[in-house]
TITORPA-320101 format. One line per 8 residues: number of its first residue (from 1); for each residue z, x, y of C-alpha. Coordinates in nm, 2 decimals, padded with zeros to 4 digits. Last residue first. Layout:
<nodes>
NUM = Z,X,Y  ...
</nodes>
This chain:
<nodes>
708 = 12.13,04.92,16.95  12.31,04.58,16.87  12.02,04.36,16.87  11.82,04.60,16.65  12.10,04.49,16.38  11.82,04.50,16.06  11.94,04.77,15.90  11.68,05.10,15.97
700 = 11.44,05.21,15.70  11.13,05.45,15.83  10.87,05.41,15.59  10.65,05.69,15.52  10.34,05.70,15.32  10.17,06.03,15.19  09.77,06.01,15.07  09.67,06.13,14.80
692 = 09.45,05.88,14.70  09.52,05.63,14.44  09.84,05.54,14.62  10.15,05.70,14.62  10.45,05.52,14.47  10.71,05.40,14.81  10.87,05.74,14.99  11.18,05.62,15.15
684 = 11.39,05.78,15.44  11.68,05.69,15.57  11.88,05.50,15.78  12.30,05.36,15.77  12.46,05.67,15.97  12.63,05.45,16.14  12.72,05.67,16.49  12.42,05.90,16.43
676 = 12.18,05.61,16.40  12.32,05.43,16.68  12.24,05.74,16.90  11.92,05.77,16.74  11.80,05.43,16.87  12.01,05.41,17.22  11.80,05.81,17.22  11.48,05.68,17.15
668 = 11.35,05.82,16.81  11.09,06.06,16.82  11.24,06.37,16.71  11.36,06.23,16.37  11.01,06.08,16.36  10.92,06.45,16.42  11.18,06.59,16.14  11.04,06.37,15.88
660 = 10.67,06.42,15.94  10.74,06.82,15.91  10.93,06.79,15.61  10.69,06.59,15.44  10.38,06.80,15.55  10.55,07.14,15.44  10.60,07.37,15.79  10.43,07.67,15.91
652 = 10.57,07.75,16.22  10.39,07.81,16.59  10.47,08.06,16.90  10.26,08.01,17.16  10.49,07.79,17.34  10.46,07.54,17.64  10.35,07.23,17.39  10.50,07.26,17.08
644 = 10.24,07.43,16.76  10.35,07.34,16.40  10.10,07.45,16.12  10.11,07.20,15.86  10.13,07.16,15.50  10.02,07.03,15.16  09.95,07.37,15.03  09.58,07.34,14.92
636 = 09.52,07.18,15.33  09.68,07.45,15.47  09.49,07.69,15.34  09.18,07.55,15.44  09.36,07.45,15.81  09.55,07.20,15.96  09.67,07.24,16.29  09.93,06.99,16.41
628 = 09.98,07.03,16.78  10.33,06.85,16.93  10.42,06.78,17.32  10.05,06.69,17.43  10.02,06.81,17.78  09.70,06.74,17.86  09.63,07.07,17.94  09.77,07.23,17.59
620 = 09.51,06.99,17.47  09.26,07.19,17.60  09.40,07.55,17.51  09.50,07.41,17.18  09.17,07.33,17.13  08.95,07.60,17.29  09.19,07.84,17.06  09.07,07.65,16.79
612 = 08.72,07.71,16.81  08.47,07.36,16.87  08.32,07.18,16.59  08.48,06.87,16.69  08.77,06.75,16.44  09.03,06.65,16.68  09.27,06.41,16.61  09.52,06.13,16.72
604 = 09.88,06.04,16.66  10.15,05.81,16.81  10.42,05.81,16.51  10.54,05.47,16.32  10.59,05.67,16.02  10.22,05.51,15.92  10.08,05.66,16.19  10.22,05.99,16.07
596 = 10.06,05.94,15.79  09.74,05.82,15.86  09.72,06.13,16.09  09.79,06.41,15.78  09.53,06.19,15.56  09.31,06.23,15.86  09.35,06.64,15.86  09.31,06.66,15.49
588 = 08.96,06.52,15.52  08.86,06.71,15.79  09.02,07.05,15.66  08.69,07.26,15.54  08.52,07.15,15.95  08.71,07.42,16.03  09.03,07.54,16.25  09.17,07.17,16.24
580 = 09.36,06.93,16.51  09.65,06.66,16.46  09.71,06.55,16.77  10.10,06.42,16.80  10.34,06.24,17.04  10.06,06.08,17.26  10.19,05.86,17.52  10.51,06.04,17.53
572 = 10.86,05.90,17.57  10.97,05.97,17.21  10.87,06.30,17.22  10.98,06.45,17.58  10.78,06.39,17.86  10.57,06.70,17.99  10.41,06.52,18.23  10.65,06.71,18.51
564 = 10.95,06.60,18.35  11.07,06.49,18.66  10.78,06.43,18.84  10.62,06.17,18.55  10.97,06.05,18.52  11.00,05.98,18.91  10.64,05.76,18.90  10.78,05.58,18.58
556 = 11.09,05.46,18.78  10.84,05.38,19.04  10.64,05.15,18.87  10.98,05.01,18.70  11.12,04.91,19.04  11.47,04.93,19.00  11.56,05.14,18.73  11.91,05.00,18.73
548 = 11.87,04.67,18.90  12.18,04.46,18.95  12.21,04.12,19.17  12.59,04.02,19.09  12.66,03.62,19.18  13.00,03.47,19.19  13.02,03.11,19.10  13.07,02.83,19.31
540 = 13.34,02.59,19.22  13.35,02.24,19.09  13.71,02.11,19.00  13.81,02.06,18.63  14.11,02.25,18.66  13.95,02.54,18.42  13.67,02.56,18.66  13.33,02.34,18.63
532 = 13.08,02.56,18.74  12.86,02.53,19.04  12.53,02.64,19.23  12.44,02.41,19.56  12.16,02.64,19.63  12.31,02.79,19.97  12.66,02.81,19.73  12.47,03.00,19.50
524 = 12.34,03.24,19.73  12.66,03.33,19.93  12.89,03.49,19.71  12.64,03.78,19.69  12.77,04.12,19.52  12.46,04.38,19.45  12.48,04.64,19.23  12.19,04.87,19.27
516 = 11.95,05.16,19.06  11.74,05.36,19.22  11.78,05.61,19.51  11.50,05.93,19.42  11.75,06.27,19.55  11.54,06.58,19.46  11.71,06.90,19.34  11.38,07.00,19.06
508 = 11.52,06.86,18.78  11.58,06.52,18.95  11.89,06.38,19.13  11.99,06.03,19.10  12.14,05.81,19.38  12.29,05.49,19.25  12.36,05.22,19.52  12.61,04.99,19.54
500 = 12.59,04.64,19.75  12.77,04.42,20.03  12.63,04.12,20.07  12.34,03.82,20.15  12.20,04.02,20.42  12.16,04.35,20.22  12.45,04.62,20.28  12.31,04.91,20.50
492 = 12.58,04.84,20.80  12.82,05.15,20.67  12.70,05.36,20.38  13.00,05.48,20.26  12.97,05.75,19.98  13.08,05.84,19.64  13.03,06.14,19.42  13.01,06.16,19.02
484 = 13.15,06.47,18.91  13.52,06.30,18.89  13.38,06.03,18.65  13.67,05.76,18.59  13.85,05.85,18.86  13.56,05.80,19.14  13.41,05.49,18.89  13.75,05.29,18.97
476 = 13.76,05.41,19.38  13.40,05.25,19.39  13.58,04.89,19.20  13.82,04.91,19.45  13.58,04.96,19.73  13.38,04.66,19.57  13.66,04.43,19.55  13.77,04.48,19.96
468 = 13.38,04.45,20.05  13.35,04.14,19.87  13.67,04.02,20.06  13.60,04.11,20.33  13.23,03.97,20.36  13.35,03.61,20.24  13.62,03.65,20.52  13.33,03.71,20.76
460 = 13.15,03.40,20.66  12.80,03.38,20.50  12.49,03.54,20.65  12.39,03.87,20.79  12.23,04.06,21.04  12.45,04.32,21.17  12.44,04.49,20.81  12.79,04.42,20.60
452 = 12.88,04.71,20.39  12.64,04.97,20.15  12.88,05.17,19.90  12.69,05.48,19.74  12.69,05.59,19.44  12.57,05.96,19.39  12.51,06.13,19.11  12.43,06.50,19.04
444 = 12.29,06.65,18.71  12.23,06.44,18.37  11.92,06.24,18.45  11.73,06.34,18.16  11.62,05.97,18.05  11.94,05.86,17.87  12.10,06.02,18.12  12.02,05.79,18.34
436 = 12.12,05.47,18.10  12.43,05.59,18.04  12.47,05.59,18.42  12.35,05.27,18.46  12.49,05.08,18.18  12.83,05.21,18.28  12.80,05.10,18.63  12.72,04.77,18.48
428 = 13.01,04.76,18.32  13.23,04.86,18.63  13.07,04.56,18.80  13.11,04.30,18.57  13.51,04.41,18.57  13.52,04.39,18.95  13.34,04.08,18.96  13.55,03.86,18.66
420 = 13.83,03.72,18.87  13.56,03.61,19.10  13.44,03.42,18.87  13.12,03.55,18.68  12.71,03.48,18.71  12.52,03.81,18.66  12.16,03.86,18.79  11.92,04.08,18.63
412 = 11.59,04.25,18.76  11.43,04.51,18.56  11.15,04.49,18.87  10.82,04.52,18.78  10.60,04.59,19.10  10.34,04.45,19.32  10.33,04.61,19.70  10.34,04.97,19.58
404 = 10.57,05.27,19.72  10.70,05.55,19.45  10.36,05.44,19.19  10.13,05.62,19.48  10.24,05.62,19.83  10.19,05.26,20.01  10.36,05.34,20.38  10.03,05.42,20.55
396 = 09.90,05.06,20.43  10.19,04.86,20.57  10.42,04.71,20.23  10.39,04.35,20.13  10.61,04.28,19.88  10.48,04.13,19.56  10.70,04.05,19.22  10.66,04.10,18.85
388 = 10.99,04.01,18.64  11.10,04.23,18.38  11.38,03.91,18.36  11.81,03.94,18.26  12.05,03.69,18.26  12.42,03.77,18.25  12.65,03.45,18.23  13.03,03.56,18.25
380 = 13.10,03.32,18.24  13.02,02.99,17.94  13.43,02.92,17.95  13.41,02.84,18.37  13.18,02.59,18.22  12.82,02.50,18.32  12.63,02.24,18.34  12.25,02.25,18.28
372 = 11.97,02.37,18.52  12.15,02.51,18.78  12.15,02.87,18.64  11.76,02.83,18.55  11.77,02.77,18.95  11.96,03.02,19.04  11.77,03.27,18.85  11.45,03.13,19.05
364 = 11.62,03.22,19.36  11.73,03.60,19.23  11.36,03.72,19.11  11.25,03.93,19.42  10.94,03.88,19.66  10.81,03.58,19.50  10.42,03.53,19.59  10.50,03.23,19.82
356 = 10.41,02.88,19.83  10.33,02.67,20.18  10.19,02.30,20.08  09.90,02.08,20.17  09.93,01.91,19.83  10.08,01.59,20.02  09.77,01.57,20.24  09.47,01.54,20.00
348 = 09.25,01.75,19.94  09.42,02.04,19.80  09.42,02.42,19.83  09.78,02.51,19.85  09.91,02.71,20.14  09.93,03.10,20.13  10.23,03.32,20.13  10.29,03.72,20.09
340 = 10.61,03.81,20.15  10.73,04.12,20.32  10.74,03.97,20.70  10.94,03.63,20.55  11.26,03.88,20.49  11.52,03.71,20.66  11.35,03.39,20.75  11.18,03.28,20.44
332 = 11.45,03.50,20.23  11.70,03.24,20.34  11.79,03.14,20.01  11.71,02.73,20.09  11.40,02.87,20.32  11.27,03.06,20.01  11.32,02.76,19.79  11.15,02.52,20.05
324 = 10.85,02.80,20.01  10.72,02.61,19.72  10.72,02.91,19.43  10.46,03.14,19.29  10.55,03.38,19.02  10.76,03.13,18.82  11.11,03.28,18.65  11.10,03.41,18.33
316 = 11.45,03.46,18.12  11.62,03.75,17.90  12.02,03.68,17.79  12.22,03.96,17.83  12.51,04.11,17.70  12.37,04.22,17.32  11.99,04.25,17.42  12.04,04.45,17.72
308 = 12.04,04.80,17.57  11.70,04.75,17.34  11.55,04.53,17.61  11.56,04.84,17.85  11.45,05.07,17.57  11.14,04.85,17.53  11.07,04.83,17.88  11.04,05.25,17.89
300 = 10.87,05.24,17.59  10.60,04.98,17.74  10.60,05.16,18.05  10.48,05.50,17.82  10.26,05.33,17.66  10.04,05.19,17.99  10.03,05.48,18.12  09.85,05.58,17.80
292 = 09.62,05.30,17.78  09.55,05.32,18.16  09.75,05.13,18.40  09.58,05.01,18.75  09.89,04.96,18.96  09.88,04.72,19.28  09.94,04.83,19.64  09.57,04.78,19.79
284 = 09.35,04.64,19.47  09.01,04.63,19.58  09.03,04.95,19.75  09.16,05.14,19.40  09.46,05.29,19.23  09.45,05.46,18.89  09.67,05.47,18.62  09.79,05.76,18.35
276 = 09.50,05.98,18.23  09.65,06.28,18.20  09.50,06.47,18.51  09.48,06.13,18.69  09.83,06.00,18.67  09.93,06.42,18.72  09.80,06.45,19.05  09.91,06.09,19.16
268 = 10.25,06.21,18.98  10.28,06.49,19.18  10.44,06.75,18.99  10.25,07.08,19.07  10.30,06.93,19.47  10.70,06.89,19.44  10.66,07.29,19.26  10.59,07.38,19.58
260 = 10.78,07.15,19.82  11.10,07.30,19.56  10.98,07.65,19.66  10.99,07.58,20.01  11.34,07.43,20.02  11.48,07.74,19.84  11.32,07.97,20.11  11.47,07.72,20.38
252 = 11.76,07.80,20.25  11.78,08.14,20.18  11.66,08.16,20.56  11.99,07.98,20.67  12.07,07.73,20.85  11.78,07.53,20.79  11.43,07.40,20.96  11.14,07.19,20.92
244 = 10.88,07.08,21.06  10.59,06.83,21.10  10.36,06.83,21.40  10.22,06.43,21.49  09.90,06.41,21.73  09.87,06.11,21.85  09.59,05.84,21.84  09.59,05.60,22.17
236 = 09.73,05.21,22.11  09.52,04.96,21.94  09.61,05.05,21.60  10.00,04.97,21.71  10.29,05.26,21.55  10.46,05.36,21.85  10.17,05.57,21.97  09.92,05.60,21.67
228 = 10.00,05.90,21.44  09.77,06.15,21.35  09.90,06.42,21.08  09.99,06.78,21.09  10.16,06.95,20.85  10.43,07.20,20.77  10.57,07.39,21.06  10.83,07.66,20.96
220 = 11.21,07.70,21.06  11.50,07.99,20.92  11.44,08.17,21.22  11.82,08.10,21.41  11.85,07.78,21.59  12.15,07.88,21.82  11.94,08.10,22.00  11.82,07.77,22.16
212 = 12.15,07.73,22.35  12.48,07.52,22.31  12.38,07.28,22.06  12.25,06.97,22.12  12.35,06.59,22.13  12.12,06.44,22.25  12.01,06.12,22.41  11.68,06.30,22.54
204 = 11.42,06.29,22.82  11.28,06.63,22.83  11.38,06.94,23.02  11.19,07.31,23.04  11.36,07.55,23.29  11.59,07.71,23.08  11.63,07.43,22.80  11.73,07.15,22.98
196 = 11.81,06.78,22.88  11.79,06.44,23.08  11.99,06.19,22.98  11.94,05.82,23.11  12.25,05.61,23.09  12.20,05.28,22.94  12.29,04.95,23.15  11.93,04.89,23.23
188 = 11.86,04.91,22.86  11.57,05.20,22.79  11.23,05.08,22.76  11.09,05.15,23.14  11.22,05.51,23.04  10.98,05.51,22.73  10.72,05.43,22.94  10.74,05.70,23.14
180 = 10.79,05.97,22.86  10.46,05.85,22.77  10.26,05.85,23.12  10.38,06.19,23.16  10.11,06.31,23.42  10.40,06.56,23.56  10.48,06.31,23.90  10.50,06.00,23.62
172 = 10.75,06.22,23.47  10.94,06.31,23.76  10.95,05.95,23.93  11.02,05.80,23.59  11.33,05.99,23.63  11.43,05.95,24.00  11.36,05.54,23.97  11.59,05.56,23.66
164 = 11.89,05.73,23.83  11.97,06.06,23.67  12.21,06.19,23.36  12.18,06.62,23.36  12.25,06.78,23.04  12.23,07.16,22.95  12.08,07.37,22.69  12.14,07.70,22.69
156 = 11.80,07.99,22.67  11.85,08.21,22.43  11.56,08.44,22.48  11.50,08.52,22.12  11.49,08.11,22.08  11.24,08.07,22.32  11.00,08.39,22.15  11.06,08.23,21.85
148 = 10.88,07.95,21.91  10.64,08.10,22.08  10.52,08.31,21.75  10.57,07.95,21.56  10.30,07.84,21.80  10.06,08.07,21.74  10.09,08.05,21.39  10.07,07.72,21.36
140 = 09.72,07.63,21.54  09.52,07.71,21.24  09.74,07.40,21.08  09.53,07.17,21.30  09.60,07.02,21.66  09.43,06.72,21.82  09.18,06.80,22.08  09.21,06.52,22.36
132 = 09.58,06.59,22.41  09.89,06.38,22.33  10.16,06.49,22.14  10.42,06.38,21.83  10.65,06.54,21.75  10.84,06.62,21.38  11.17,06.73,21.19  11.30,06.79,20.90
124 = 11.36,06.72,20.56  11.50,06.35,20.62  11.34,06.30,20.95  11.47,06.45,21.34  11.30,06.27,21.64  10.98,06.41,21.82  10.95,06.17,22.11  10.59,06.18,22.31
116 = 10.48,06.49,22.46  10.15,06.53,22.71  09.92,06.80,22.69  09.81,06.91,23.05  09.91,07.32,22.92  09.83,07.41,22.62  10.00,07.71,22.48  10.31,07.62,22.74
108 = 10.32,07.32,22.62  10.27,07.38,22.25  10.58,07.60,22.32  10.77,07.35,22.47  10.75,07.08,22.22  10.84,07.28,21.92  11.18,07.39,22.13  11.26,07.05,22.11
100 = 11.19,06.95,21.80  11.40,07.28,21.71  11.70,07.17,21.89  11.62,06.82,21.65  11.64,07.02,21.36  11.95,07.28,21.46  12.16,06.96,21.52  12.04,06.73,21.25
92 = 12.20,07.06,21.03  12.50,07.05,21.21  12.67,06.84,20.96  12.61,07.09,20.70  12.90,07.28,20.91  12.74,07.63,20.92  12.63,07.62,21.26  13.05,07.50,21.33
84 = 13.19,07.16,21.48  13.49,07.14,21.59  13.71,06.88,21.51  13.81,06.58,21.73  14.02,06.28,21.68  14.02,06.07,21.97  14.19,05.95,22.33  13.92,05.92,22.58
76 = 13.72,06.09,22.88  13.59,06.40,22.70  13.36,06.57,22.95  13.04,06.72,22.75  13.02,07.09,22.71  13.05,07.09,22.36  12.79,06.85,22.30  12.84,06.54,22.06
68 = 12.90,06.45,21.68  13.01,06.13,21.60  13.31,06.11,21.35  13.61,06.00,21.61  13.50,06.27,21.81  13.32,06.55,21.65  13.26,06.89,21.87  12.93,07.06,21.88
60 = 12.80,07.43,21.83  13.14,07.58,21.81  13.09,07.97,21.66  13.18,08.10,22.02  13.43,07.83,22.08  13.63,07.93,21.79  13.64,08.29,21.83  13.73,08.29,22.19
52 = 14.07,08.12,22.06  14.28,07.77,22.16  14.20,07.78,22.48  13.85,07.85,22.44  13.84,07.56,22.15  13.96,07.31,22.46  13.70,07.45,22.73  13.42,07.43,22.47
44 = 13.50,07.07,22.39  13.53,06.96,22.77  13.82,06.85,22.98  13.72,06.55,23.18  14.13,06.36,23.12  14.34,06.64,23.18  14.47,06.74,22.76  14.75,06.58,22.57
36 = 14.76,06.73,22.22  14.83,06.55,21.87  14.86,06.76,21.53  14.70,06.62,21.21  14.55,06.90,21.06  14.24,06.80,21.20  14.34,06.79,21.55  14.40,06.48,21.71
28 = 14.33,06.43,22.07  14.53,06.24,22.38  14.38,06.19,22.70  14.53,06.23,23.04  14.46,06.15,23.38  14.18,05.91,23.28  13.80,05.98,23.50  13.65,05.65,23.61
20 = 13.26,05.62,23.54  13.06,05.78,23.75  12.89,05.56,24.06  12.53,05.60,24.08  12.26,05.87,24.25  12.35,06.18,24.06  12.52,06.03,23.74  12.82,06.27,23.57
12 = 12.75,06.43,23.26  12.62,06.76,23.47  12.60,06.78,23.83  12.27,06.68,24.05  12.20,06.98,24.28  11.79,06.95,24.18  11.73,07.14,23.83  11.37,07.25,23.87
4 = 11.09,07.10,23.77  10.78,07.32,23.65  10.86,07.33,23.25  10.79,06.98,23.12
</nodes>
């Protein structure tokens, strides 16, 4: 909005209402400790000008008690401050939501009468939404990135102004801003209501900003469009929502660009269908269609997971559908009721009229298998593990791919200890989950994150305290066990039931996927009435630990596919091994070859069409098949192979026995060959050949699978 001028109301104070009272004095901590008295209404930029030019020229915002805020607004209570620099990665939101702004103004001024919505700062970036009959396409972005920089070349400061809400929705309503009017009518009475200027142009903002548009720098770019109802309702009008993004520094956003490009060669929706994966469809909102090959390469992923849980854990199935008393009993019925999916029984007669639910998460049927039985204090810890399907109803333009589905395999477990007993249960399944990682490739940056109590909640606040007092310790543990590994606070995120970790992995191509969780509830088995007999033969509730390491399986599997960008590595892939000849002289050596790797337990198919072998390998080369046999005449009187890897065009001749041996090698899981190495108790065994020529393999391992 760009034809108002400032009226004589003063900045950060209110123009028609009483201000706030001013202290005399307030007292601020610098950041190495030293404590200042300054006249109470000083400002940021007033403070780092007394202190040096310098510093308040490369001050973008100031930091009181953590929260960033302008430099120009009046400081009217003791706190610790620190300056604020472009560079600081904290004033990243900062140059983003500057940007939002200075988005909004040049579509305005390109197309005047179109109305602006809110344009908040996203993970990435940035975006606004706008109002006009024509909605905008990506044609439209290089006209207004030109204005854009034309308002940040002219440097224009950004100031604050708080008025009266009847002046405010006065001015909008004045500029056809039925939007911006509403969202005044929205804001608490008590709330103050900022308006902010950028020369001329102003928008109803809570800030903070920088100083002055120049302050954004170039390093931005528009990225999409999409349409975007008004505050998310069908029946409200269709928006027009601008995506951007912007960085500190060019290098960056450079960086950021590439990894967007090589995010779209990895999609795993692109890649599920190229390789023949899954496939979703309108009959089935939210729920995976695997294909034979998807389908291997969940089963391998389950079967490792079975393969480390089997010596701690005992695996159980909970019912699918259950009365919705139980949901009401764990309080998911009022919590979380708007993700389930529910639906009353279909009997005639009154006492079947009754509510079930899809389950949404496996931890209420756990209880229950917990229940059945007594327990001991000498029978904890009790670790029970279940692959268990569950539903969760997800909105339609929030379902993306395998990342976001509404039915799921969750490797859900649920640990039953003493208090006494949580830290330790929790620094082994930290163990188990980063082992587990970089078991699948994950070996670059880790975050774990410590989640507290959310607003909404249940159980006592001395329940909460302590949880929260075990779990820090436990974060602190992991910190000096793994210096690498960083840590976080993640204040008000906890679930309702308790405070939580969470493992942030980090892919080959710098992207953060959040996956695994710890979760400490002492308040679910005491809404169910769970107890053990302690060692003074009194009942007490046990400790429950919800823990997911992949989390949702589906997407698990959806991160691999982008990870490794289909190019899984051998013992992961749906098809280790095609076994493909030059000419039609080989066929019968080239199926003796499969039957033999089949029989070393390898996945193998073949090719004998009549087609030139470069057309092969080119083909299957596609498909991204990790190893290419090709068998030839010659190969065939020599009782060998020609070994061709996916990605190289380099190839190696290689005797048939050798070549089978190092591949199952290849292909074994690494829990599998990581026992191996450690025992060293395998080998190989030819058995007498058969009347045919034909090789068979047998891979020998002790029978202790329990233990790998």
């Amino acid at each position: 909005m760009s034809d108002h001028k400032s009226e004589s109301g003063f900045q950060y104070s209110l123009s028609n209402l009483k201000p706030a009272a001013v202290p005399g004095k307030v007292t601020l901590t610098f950041p190495d400790g030293a404590r200042r008295e300054f006249p109470g209404g000083i400002t940021g930029v007033e403070i780092a000008s007394g202190i040096s030019p310098s510093l308040a020229k490369r001050s973008v915002a100031v930091a009181l008690d953590g929260t960033l805020g302008d430099v120009a607004e009046p400081i009217n209570a003791d706190a610790k401050i620190e300056f604020i620099s472009r560079d600081d990665p904290r004033a990243l939101e900062l140059i983003r939501h500057d940007c939002a702004h200075v988005l909004a103004e040049a579509v305005q001024a390109l197309w005047p009468g179109t109305q602006v919505t809110i344009g908040p700062v996203i993970e990435n970036g940035f975006y606004y939404d706008f109002f006009r009959a024509e909605p905008f396409t990506p044609e439209d972005f290089e006209a207004i990135e030109k204005k854009m920089r034309e308002i940040i070349a002219s440097d224009r400061p950004f100031t604050c102004e708080i008025w009266d809400r009847e002046k405010t929705r006065q001015v909008f309503h004045d500029h056809a801003e039925a939007f911006k009017v509403e969202l005044v009518d929205a804001i608490p009475g008590n709330d103050p209501i900022r308006i902010y200027f950028q020369g001329d142009w102003f928008d109803l903002c809570r800030g903070p900003h920088m100083p002055s548009t120049g302050k954004i720098g170039t390093a931005f770019k528009l990225m999409k469009v999409a349409g975007a109802y008004w505050r998310g309702k069908s029946d409200n009008p269709m928006l027009t929502r601008i995506y951007g993004t912007a960085f500190a520094k060019q290098a960056e956003l450079d960086a950021y660009l590439k990894q967007i490009e090589e995010a779209e060669k990895r999609d795993h929706r692109k890649l599920g269908r190229e390789l023949d994966l899954f496939h979703f469809q309108e009959e089935g909102p939210g729920v995976v269609f695997w294909h034979a090959k998807g389908w291997t390469i969940f089963q391998q992923v389950i079967a490792y997971m079975r393969r480390r849980l089997a010596a701690d854990y005992s695996e159980v199935n909970a019912p699918q559908i259950l009365d919705k008393v139980l949901w009401e009993t764990s309080g998911h019925w009022d919590w979380y009721r708007e993700s389930m999916f529910a639906a009353q029984s279909a009997g005639d007669e009154a006492e079947d009229k009754r509510w079930f639910a899809l389950k949404p998460m496996n931890c209420p049927g756990h209880v229950q298998i917990f229940k059945h039985g007594l327990k001991s204090y000498r029978d904890l810890p009790l670790r029970m593990a279940e692959f268990g399907v569950v539903h969760r109803y997800e909105a339609s333009g929030a379902m993306h791919g395998l990342m976001r589905v509404r039915g799921f395999t969750q490797d859900d477990a649920h640990i039953f200890c003493t208090e006494e007993q949580l830290a330790e249960e929790c620094l082994r399944i930290n163990d188990l989950i980063l082992s587990t990682y970089a078991d699948f490739g994950f070996t670059g940056d880790l975050t774990v994150k410590l989640s507290t109590r959310p607003d909404k909640r249940v159980g006592s606040d001395a329940m909460w305290d302590h949880a929260e007092a075990v779990m820090s310790e436990v974060l602190h543990q992991i910190q000096a066990q793994n210096n690498t590994i960083r840590t976080e606070i993640n204040p008000g995120e906890g679930a309702f039931y308790g405070p939580k970790f969470e493992y942030v992995l980090r892919d080959a191509i710098g992207r953060d996927w959040q996956c695994g969780t710890t979760q400490v509830d002492f308040n679910l088995p005491e809404r169910f009435g769970a107890f053990y007999i302690d060692s003074d033969g009194s009942k007490k509730a046990p400790v429950m630990i919800h823990r997911a390491i992949c989390g949702s399986m589906e997407r698990f599997i959806g991160i691999l596919i982008e990870h490794f960008a289909g190019n899984f590595p051998l013992w992961l892939a749906p098809l280790q091994i095609m076994v493909t000849t030059i000419t039609s002289d080989a066929d019968d050596y080239a199926r003796r070859v499969v039957t033999a790797a089949r029989e070393a337990g390898l996945r193998v198919d073949i090719d004998l069409r009549n087609e030139k072998i470069n057309y092969k390998v080119r083909e299957h080369s596609l498909a991204k098949i990790p190893v290419l046999l090709v068998v030839g005449k010659k190969e065939a009187e020599t009782r060998a192979v020609s070994i061709r890897r996916f990605g190289s065009d380099r190839q190696k001749v290689v005797a048939l026995d050798e070549a089978l041996a190092a591949l199952v090698d290849e292909a074994q899981a690494p829990d599998i060959a990581r026992w191996r190495d450690a025992h060293k108790s395998w080998s190989w065994s030819l058995p007498p050949r058969a009347v045919s020529d034909q090789p068979r393999w047998r891979l020998v391992l002790p029978r202790v699978a329990t233990t790998l």
